[in-house]
N, C-alpha and C positions, 0 to 999 in steps of 0.2 A: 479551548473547548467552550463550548456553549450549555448556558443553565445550570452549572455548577458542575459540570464533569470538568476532573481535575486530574486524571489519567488515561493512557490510552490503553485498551484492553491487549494491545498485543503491541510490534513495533510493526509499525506501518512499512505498506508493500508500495513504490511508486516502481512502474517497469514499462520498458519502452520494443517493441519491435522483438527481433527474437526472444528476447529475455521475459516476456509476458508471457510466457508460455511455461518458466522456469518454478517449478513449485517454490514457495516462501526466497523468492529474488531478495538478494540484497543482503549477507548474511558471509563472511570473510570466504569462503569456497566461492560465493559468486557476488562480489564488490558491487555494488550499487553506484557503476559511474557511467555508463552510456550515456552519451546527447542525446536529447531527442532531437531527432530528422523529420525535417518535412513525409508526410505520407506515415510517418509509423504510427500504430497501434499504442496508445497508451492503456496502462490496467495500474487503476490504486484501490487499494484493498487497505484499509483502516476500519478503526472501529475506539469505541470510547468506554470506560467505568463509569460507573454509580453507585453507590451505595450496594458495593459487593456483587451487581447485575452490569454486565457487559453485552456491548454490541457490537456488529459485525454485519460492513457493508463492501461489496467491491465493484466497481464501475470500470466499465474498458469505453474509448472513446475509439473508432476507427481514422 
């Protein structure tokens, strides 16, 4: 993390093609192991702490 953030507010989401679509991907019901493939959809959704203030961003890339 960058500027003193030393946690992440949540665990982070990376998801690829169908599974971008899967609320909170990645979590033992639905294993975070897909390849990504040429032409998929990627969605990561992370975010960071601070001084008890957390953040929250998600970007999908086509």
């Amino acid at each position: 993390m960058y500027g003193g953030c030393r946690h992440c507010s949540y665990t982070c989401i990376c998801a690829t093609g169908d599974n971008s679509a899967v609320l909170h991907y990645g979590h033992a019901a639905a294993p975070n192991d897909k390849t990504l493939e040429d032409g998929d959809m990627a969605l990561l959704d992370m975010g960071a702490e601070y001084h008890f203030y957390a953040s929250d961003i998600t970007c999908s890339y086509p």
